[in-house]
N, C-alpha and C positions, 0 to 999 in steps of 0.2 A: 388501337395503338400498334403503329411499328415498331418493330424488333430491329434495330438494325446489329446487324453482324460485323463484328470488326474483328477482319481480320489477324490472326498472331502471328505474330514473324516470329518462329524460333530461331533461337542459334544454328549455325548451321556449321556444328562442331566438327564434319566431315571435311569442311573448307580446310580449316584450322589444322586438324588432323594432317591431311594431305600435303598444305605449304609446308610444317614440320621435316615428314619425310623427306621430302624434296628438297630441303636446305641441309638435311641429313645425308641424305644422298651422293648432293654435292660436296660435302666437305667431307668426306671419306675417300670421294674421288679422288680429289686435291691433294689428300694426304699421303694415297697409294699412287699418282702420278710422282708426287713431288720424292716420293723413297725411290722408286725405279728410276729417274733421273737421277740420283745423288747418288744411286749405290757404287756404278764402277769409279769414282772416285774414292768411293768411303771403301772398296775394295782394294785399291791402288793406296789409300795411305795404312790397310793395315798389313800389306806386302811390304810395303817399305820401311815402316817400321819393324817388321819380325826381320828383314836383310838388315836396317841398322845396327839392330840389336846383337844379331849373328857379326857381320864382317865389320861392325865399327864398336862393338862390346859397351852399346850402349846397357845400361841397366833400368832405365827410367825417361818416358818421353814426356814432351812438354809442349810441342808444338809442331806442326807441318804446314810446310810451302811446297806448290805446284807451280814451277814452270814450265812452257812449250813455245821456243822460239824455233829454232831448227831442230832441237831434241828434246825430249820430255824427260825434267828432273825433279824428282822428291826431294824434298830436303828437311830430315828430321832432326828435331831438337832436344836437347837432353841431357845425360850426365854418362861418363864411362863408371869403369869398372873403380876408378882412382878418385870420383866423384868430382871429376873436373866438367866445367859448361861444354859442351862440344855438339857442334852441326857434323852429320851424316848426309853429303849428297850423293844419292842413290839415284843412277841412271835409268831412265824405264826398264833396260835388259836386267835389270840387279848387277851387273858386273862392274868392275873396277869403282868398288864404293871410295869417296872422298870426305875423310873425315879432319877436322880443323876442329883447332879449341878455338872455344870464342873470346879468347882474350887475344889471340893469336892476330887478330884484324878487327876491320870495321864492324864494329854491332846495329845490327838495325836500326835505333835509334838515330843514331849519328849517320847514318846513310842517310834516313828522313828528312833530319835536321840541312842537309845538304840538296834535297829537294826543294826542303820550303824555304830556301834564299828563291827558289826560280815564281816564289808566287803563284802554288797550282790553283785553281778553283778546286780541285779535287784531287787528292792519291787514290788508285785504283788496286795498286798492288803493290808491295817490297818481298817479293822473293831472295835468297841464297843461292845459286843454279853454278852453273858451269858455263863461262865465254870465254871461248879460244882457248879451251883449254886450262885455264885460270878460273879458281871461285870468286864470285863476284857477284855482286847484288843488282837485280834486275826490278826497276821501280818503274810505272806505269801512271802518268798523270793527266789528266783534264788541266790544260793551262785557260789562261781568264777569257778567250775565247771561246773555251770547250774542245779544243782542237786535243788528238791524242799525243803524248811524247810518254817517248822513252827515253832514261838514264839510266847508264851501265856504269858501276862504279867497281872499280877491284879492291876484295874482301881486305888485301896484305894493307895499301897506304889509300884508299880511299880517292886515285887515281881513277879521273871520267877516263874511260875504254872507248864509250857509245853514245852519241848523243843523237835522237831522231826529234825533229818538233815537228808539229805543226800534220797530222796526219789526217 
C-alpha cells in the first residue's frame, strides 16, 4: 500500500505580517508628509491671529482666510474687546493691521450669493484681503467650462472692483 503524502500548505502569517507593516508604514508617511506641508501655513495663521488679537483687540477667533494675489493677507475672524463680529486683515509683514465690523459691509454670504448669479460649476475660495488698498472680498471659481475666474467685490457696498474669466 502507498502512502501518499499531501502536502500542508500552512498560513503563511509572515506574508500577512509584512503587507500590515507596510500599509502601516505608508500611512504614517502620509500623515508626517501631510503635517510638514500644512505647518507653515498653520504657523502663519497662528501669528496672525496672536497680531489680531494684539493690534485689532480681538478676544475670541472664529475663522481664518489666506490670500496671495500681489500680497499675502490673513484675515481673522472674531469678536473685540466690545464683543462686536469684526474681521482683522493682517498683512504678511504684521504691519498696518485693518480691522472692520462685519456689520460695517458685505458678509461672505452675500458676497457668495453674488457669485452664484454667475452659475460657477465650483467656488474655490471667498477670502476678506486688501485690493487697492480697500477691503474687499476676493472669491475664486470654476465657471461651467472649468475655466478659472475671479471676482473682487468691495467689502463697504459690494461694488465688482475685479472681474477676471475664463483663465
Amino acid at each position: 500500500m502507498r502512502q501518499q503524502y499531501q502536502r500542508r500548505q500552512r498560513p503563511r502569517h509572515w506574508v500577512l505580517l509584512s503587507a500590515l507593516v507596510v500599509i502601516l508604514v505608508l500611512l504614517l508617511s502620509a500623515g508626517y508628509l501631510i503635517h510638514k506641508a500644512t505647518k507653515p501655513l498653520s504657523q502663519d495663521q497662528t501669528r496672525a491671529e496672536s497680531v489680531a488679537k494684539k493690534a485689532g483687540h480681538l478676544t475670541s477667533t472664529s475663522d481664518f482666510y489666506w490670500t496671495n494675489l500681489d500680497t499675502t493677507y490673513y484675515t481673522v475672524v472674531g469678536k473685540n474687546k466690545a464683543k462686536q463680529a469684526v474681521y482683522a486683515i493682517v498683512p504678511k509683514t504684521g504691519n498696518d493691521v485693518t480691522v472692520l465690523k462685519q456689520s460695517a459691509g458685505l458678509s461672505r454670504n452675500a458676497a457668495l450669493q453674488k457669485v452664484w448669479q454667475h452659475n460657477p460649476k465650483k467656488v474655490l475660495s471667498a477670502a476678506l484681503s486688501m485690493f487697492n488698498g480697500k477691503p474687499a472680498w476676493q472669491i475664486s471659481y470654476l465657471n461651467k467650462s472649468g475655466k478659472l475666474c475671479y471676482l473682487t467685490y468691495q467689502y463697504s457696498n459690494g461694488k465688482v472692483l475685479q472681474q477676471i474669466s475664463n483663465i
